[in-house]
N, C-alpha and C positions, 0 to 999 in steps of 0.2 A: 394350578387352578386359579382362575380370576375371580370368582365368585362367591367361595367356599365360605366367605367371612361377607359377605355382602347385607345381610341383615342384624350384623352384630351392631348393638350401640356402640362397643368399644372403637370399633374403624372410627369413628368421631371424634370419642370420646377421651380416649387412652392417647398422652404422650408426657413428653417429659417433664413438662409444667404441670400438670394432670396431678400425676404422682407426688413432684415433688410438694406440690401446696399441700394433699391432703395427708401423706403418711413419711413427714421431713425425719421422724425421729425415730422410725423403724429399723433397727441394728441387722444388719445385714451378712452374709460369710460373702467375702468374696475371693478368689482364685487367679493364681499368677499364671506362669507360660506351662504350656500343658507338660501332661507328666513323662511324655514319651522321653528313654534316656534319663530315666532320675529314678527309677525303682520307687516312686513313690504312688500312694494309691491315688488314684483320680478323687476320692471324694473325702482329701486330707485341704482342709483349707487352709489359705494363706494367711487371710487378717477377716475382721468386722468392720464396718464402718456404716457410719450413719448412711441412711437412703438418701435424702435428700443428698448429701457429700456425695454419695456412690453418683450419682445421677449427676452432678454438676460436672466429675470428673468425665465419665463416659462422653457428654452432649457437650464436650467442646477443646477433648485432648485425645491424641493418641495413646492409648494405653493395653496391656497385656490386660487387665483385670476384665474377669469375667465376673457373673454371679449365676449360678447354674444349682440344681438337684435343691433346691430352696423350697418348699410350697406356700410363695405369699399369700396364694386362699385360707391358709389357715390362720392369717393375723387378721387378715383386709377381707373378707368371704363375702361382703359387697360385690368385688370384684365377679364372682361368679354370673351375676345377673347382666352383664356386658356382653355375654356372647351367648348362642346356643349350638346344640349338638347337632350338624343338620344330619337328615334322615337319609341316609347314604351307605352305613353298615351299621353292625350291627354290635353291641357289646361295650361297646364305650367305657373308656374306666374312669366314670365323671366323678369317683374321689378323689382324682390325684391327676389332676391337669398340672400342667407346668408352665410357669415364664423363663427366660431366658433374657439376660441381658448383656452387653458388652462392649469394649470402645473398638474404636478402629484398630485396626491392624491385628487385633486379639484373632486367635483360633481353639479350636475342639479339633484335638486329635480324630484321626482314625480309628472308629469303633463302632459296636454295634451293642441297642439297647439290651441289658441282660432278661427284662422278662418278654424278648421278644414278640411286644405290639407292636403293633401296626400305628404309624406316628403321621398327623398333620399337623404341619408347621406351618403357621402362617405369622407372619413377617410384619408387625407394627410400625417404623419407624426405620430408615436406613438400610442397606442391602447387605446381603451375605454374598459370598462363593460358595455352592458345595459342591462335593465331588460324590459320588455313588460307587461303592460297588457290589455285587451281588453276591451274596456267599458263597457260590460256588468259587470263589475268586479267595476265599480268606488263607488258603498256604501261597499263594501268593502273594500275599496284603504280608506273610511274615507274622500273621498268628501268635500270643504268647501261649501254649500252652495254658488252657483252665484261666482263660480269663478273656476280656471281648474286646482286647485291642493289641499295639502292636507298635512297632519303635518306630515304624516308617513315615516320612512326615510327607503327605500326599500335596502339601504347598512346595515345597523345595527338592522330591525327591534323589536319591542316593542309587543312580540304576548300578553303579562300580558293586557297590555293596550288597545291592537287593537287584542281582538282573531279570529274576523273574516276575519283577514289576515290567516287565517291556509286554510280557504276555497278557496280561489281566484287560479286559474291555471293560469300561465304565462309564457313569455318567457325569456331564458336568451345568451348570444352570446358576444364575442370578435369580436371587429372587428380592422383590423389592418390594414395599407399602404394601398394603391390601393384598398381597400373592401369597399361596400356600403352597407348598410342595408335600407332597405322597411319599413318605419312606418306607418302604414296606417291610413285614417282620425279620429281621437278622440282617437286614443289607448294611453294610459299611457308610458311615458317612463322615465325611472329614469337612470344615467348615471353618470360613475365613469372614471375619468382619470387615469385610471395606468402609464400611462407616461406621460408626457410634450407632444402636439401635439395641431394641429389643421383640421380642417374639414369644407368641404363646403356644404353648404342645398342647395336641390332644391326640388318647392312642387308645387306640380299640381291640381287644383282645382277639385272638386267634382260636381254632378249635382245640381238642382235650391233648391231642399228640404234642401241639407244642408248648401246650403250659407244662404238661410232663419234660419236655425236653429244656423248658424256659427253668423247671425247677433242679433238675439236675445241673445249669449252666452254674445258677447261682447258689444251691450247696458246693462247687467248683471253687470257684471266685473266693465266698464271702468265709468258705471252711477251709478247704480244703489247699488254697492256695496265700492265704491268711498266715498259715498255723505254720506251710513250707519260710514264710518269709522271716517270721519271728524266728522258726529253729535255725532257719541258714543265716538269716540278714538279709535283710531288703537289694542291696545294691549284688550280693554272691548269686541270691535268689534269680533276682533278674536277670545276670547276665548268663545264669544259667538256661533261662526260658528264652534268651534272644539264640543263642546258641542252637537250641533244641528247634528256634522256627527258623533258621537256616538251613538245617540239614532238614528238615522235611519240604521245603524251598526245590532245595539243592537234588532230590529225589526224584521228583517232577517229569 
């Protein structure tokens, strides 16, 4: 969508100088090369560092470091009067918008958001790759078992390994400045930094079936697949679930 952010001050307002002049000294989590192949949880972070430093690095080096699942509205809640909710659906989950930030060449594994909204992302600064795919497609995306991602790395794929990636149809799109993309509830998306930028989420709930199904994903995950990693160990753990999303693959 070209438009979607078209009355937000922030399209003006928001960049990298922006930020860095007003909130230099705001300690930040930031996150190394994604988790796929490391049994570790997506939301274990790497280091902190200053915003300002975050932001110097991102705006003028290639780097793996992300900052993601952060809610800077809760330091900076100014920030909120930059944009609004255009009138388009319905349900908005306007306590808990997200930014997104990251250097070049960084990526977001293959996954899909666990309380299954409906997500607009629109694109501040620098461009992304993503790739789409639609859940009907997730035993071939290679699935962990009770969790919303999956080993396959949708920039470099592994068809020897994972050949029923040859089957799966998806989508793929640039999005740049001012553009937002639509990801709709449960779809897969995988995402590559081509440049240093950052982006703001906003996601809108879905009807009562799938908060039911969004809550049983994440008693999954956050219990239930938790509690398997501590009793087995993270790396036995995983390579048990990589295993398990072969042969349901391999079934097909």
């Amino acid at each position: 969508m070209k438009n979607f952010s078209a009355d937000w001050a922030a399209k003006n307002k928001w960049s990298f100088d922006y930020f860095k002049a007003r909130y230099p000294d705001l300690m930040v989590p930031v996150y190394g090369e994604a988790f796929a192949d490391t049994g570790k949880s997506y939301t274990s972070t790497d280091d902190k560092m200053l915003f300002g430093d975050y932001l110097d690095l991102i705006a003028n080096t290639p780097t793996q470091l992300r900052m993601f699942l952060f809610n800077i509205f809760k330091y900076i809640p100014d920030l909120c009067q930059d944009f609004i909710y255009p009138d388009i659906v319905d349900h908005y989950v306007k306590k808990h918008p997200f930014m997104f930030f990251g250097g070049a060449t960084s990526k977001v594994d293959a996954h899909f958001d666990l309380d299954l909204s409906h997500v607009f992302l629109t694109q501040f600064y620098g461009k992304k790759k993503v790739i789409l795919f639609g859940p009907e497609y997730s035993t071939h995306l290679y699935r962990h078992p009770l969790t919303v991602s999956c080993n396959v790395d949708l920039g470099n794929p592994d068809f020897n390994k994972y050949p029923k990636l040859l089957e799966a149809r998806g989508y793929e799109c640039e999005i740049n400045n001012g553009e937002t993309l639509f990801i709709p509830s449960g779809y897969w998306h995988y995402i590559y930094y081509v440049e240093g930028g950052f982006a703001l989420s906003l996601r809108a709930r879905t009807g009562l079936p799938r908060l039911a199904l969004a809550g049983i994903k994440m008693f999954n995950l956050l219990i239930v697949d938790y509690n398997m990693s501590r009793l087995l160990g993270a790396k036995r753990w995983y390579a048990m679930k990589e295993q398990m999303a072969i042969k349901r693959a391999s079934a097909l």
